[in-house]
C-alpha positions in Angstrom: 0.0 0.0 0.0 1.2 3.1 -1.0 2.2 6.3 1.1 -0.6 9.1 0.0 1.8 12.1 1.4 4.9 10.4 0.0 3.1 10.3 -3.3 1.2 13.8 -3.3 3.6 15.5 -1.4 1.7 16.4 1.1 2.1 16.9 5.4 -0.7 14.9 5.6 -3.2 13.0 3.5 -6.5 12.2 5.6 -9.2 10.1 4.1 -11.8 6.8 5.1 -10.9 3.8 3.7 -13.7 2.4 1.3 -16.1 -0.3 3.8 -14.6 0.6 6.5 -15.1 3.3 9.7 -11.7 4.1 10.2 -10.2 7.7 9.7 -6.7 6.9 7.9 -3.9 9.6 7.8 -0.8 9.0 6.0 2.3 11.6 7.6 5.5 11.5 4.9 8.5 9.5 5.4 10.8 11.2 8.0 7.7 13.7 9.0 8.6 15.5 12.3 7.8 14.6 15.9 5.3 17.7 16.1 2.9 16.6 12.9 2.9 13.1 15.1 2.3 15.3 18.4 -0.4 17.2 16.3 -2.1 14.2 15.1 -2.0 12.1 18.6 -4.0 15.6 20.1 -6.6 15.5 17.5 -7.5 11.7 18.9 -5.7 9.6 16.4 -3.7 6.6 17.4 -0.2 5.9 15.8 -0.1 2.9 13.9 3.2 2.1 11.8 3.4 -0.3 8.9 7.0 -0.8 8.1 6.6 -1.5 4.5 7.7 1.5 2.5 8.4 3.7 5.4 4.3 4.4 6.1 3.3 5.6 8.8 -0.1 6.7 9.3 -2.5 7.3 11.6 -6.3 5.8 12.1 -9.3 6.5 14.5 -12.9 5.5 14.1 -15.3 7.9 13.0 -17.4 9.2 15.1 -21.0 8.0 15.6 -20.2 4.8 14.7 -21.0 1.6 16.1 -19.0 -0.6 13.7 -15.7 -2.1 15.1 -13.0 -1.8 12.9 -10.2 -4.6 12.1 -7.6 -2.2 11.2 -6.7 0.8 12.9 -3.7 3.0 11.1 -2.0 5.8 11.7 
């Protein structure tokens, strides 16, 4: 799976994964502490997938009763 803000070149690339309740936000390779600081204060928990250097971040939406079986972030 490919990094979104590796590949946009973005700080941060937010989205929903399709079927799923989960909030996904992909930080760039080698993004600083402080976005990761930032995004753990919003409510997201860190997740990080080793492949390619992703890391991203994932909390379920809210309002939703669904459980999730992947969390990212």
């Amino acid at each position: 799976m490919a990094n979104l803000a590796d590949e946009y070149g973005t700080d941060v690339e937010i989205y929903i994964k399709a079927l799923t309740t989960t909030i996904h936000a992909d930080t760039p390779t080698g993004a600083p502490a402080q976005l990761h600081d930032l995004l753990e204060q919003l409510g997201l928990e860190r997740h990080e997938y080793p492949t390619g250097g992703r890391s991203t971040s994932g909390t379920p939406c809210p309002n939703t009763s669904m459980p999730t079986s992947r969390s990212a972030w």
